[in-house]
Legacy VTK file of the C-alpha trace (Angstrom):
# vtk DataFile Version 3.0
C-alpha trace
ASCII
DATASET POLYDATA
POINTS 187 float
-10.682 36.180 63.385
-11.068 33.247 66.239
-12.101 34.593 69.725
-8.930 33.215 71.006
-6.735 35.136 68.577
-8.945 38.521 69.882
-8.607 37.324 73.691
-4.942 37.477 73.152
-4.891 40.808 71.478
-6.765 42.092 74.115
-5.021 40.761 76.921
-1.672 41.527 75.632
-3.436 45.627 74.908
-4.950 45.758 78.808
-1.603 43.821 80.811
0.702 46.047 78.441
-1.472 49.719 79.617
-1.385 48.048 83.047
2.202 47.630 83.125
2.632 51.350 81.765
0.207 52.181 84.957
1.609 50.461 87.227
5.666 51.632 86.615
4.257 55.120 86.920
2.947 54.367 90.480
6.668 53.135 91.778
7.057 52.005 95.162
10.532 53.061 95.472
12.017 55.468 91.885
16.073 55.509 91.242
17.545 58.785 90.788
18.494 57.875 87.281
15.779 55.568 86.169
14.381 52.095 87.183
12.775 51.456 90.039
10.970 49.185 92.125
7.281 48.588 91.334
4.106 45.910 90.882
4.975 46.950 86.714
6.630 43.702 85.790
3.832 41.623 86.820
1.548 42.285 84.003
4.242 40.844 81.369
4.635 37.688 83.853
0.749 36.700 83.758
0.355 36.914 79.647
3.405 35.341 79.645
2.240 32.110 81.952
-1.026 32.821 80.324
0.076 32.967 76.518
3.602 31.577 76.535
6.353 32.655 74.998
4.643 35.110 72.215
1.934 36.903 74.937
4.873 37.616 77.008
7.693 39.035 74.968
5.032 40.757 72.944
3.703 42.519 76.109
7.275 43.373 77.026
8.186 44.963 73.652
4.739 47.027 73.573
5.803 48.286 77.611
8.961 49.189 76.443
7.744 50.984 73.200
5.447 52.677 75.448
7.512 53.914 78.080
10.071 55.340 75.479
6.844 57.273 74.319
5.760 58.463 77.714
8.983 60.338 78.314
12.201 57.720 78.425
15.565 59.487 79.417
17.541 58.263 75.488
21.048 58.991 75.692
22.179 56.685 72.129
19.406 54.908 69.921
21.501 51.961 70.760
21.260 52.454 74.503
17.013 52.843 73.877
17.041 49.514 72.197
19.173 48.152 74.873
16.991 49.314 77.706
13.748 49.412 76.285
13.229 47.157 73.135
15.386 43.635 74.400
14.991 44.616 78.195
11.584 44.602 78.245
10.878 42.190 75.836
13.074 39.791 77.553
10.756 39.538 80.644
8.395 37.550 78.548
10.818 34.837 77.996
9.140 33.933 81.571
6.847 32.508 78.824
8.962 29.260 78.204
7.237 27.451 81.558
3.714 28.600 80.574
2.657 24.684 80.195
4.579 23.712 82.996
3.049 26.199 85.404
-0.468 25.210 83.542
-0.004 21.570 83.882
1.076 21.887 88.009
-2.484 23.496 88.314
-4.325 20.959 87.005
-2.537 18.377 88.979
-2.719 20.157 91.943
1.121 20.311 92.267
1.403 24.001 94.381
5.698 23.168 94.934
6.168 22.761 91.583
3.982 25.963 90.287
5.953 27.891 92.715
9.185 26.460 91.146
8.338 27.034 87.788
6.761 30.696 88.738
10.081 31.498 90.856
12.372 29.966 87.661
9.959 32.340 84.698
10.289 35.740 86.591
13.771 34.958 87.725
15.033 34.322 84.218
12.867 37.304 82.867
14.250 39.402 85.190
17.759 38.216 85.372
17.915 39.145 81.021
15.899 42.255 81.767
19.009 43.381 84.815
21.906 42.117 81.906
20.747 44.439 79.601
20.827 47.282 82.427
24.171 46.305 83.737
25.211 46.401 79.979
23.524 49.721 79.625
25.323 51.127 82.958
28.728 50.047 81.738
28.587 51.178 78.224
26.028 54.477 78.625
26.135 55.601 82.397
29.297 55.064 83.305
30.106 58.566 83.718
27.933 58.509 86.944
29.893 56.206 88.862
31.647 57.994 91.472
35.094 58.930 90.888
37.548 55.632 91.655
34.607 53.127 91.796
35.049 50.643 88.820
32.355 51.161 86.252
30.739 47.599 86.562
30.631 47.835 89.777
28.757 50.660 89.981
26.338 49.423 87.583
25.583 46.167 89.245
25.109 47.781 92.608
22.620 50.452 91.188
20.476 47.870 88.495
21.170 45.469 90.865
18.982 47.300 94.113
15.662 47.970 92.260
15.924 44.375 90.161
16.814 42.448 92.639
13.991 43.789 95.451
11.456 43.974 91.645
12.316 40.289 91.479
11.297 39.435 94.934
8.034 41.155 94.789
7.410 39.963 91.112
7.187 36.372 92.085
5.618 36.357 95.587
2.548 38.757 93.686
2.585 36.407 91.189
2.583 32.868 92.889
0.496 34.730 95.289
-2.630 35.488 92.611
-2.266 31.811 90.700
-2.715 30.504 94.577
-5.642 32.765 95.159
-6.858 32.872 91.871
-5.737 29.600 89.945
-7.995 29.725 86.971
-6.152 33.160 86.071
-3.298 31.071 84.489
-6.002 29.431 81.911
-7.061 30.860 78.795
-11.268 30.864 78.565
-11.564 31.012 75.016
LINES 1 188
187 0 1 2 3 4 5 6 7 8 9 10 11 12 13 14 15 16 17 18 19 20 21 22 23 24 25 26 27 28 29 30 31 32 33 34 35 36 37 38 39 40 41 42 43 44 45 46 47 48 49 50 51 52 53 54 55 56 57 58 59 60 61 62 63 64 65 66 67 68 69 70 71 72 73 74 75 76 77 78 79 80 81 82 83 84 85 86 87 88 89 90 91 92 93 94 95 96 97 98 99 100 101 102 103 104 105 106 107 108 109 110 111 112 113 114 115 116 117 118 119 120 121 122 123 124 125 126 127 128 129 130 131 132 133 134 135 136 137 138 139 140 141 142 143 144 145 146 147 148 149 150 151 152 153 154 155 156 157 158 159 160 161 162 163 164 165 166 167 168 169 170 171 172 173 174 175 176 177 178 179 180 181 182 183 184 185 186
């Protein structure tokens, strides 16, 4: 096996147990699950690291992994909803991995921040569409009485995504700033 291939297992192994870590030390936790936290930003860095594979890989295993530390499962649909294809759809932040790459070696800070701000936005935006799906279809019995169900779910995935979102991409541009050579693969 090529020291690359065993860099990228790793990586993907270590950013998947620190995304596990990191959700269980939330900032801010939802009555009914989700919450706002640093956890995210693990999947983001394989994913500009790695592309496309590093990142929705390291989503699926956090997802996996948080349905085996304890995940409130209502339907086996609703667990594959909100923790197989949410979670794995963070790493589709993978998609401007050479773009992001190729504004570091040019220098180019705007357009890293651009392509940064457009990965975690679109990871995050397919990660909050399968919650808003989940919180229509699944939680909709916790809406308060008269409030339309998609309402209610947008308003609660919507305030712990959309502050997770913020904080996601200033961390992130903020460590390829102070750290640039993170974003390159060594082997």
């Amino acid at each position: 096996m090529s020291s690359k291939k065993i860099l990228f297992m790793v990586e993907v192994a270590v950013f998947t147990a620190l995304a596990l870590i990191l959700d269980l030390l939330p900032a801010f936790k939802m009555p009914n699950g989700g919450s706002i936290s640093f956890a995210m930003i693990p999947v983001f860095i394989v994913a500009f690291r790695w592309g496309l594979k590093g990142g929705l890989l390291t989503g699926l295993l956090w997802g996996i992994l948080q349905m085996a530390f304890g995940a409130f499962i209502l339907h086996p649909y609703q667990a594959f909803i909100e923790y197989g294809f949410a979670f794995t759809a963070l790493g589709v932040a993978g998609v401007f991995a050479k773009p992001i790459q190729q504004s570091l070696k040019d220098g180019k800070v705007m357009k890293r921040l651009t392509y940064i701000t457009l990965g975690v936005f679109i990871g995050t935006g397919l990660r909050f569409l399968a919650h808003f799906y989940a919180g229509i279809v699944f939680w909709g019995s916790s809406a308060p009485e008269g409030q339309p169900v998609w309402l209610f779910s947008l308003i609660y995935n919507g305030s712990y995504m959309l502050p997770s979102f913020i904080l996601s991409t200033i961390v992130v541009f903020f460590l390829f700033i102070k750290q640039p050579k993170t974003l390159l693969q060594s082997a």
